[in-house]
C-alpha positions in Angstrom: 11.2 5.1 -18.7 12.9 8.1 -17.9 14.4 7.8 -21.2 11.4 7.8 -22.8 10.2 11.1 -21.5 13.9 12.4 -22.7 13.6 11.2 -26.3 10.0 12.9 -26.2 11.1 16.2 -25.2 14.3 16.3 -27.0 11.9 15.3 -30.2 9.6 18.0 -29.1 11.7 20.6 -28.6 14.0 20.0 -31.8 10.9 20.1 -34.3 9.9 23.2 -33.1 6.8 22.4 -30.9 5.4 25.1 -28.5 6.2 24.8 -24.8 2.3 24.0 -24.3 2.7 20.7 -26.8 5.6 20.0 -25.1 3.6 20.0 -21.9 1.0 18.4 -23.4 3.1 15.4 -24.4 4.7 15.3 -21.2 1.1 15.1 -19.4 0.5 12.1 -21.9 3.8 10.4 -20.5 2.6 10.9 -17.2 -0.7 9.9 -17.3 1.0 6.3 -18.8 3.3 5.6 -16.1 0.3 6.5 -13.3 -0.6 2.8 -14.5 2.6 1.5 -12.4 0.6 3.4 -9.3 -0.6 1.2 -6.6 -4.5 1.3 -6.6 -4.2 3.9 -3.9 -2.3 6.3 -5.7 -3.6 6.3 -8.9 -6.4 8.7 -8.9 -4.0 11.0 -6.9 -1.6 10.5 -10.0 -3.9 11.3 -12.9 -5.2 14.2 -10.9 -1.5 15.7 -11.1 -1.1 14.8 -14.7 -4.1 16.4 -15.7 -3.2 19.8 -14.5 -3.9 21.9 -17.4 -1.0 24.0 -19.3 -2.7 27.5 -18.4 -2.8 26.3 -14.6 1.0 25.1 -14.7 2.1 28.8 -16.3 -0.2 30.3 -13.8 1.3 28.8 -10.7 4.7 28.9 -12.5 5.0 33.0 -13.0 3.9 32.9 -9.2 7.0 30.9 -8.3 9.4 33.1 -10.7 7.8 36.8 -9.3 8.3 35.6 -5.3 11.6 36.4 -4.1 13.9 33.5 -3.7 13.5 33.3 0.1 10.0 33.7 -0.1 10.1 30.2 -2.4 10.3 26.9 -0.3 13.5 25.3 -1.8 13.7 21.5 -1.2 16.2 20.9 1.6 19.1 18.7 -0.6 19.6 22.4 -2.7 19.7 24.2 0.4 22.5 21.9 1.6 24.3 21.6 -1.7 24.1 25.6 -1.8 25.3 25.9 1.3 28.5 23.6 0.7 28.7 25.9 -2.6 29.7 28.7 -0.6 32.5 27.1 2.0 34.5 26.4 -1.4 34.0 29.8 -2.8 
């Protein structure tokens, strides 16, 4: 599946496609898989795939303009950042 959603973008990306139709299409791959969703998670799973593109950019120029600390960084790269710098 995940190799799906590669050949899409790669197709996407090498015919010259904006990054909105590139967005779009991957919202359209999404939306597909939120089939293999337990009952209880589906709704919650389309409701993520529809976000729309403008929203995404939106919340995405937030993320880049906060300074990194402000940004919550998943723990695994913290960790793997921090073992970065005992081998520098």
């Amino acid at each position: 599946m995940k190799g799906t959603l590669l050949i899409l973008v790669f197709f996407a990306v090498t015919t010259g496609c904006s990054n909105k139709a590139v967005y779009d299409n991957v919202r359209i791959y999404q939306r597909n898989e939120c089939v293999n969703e337990p009952p209880s998670t589906y709704f919650e799973c389309i409701e993520r795939a529809n976000k729309s593109y403008e929203e995404y950019e939106r919340e995405r120029k937030e993320v880049l303009e906060k300074p990194e600390s402000d940004v919550k960084i998943p723990k695994t790269i913290r960790m793997l950042r921090a073992s970065a710098h005992y081998r520098e």
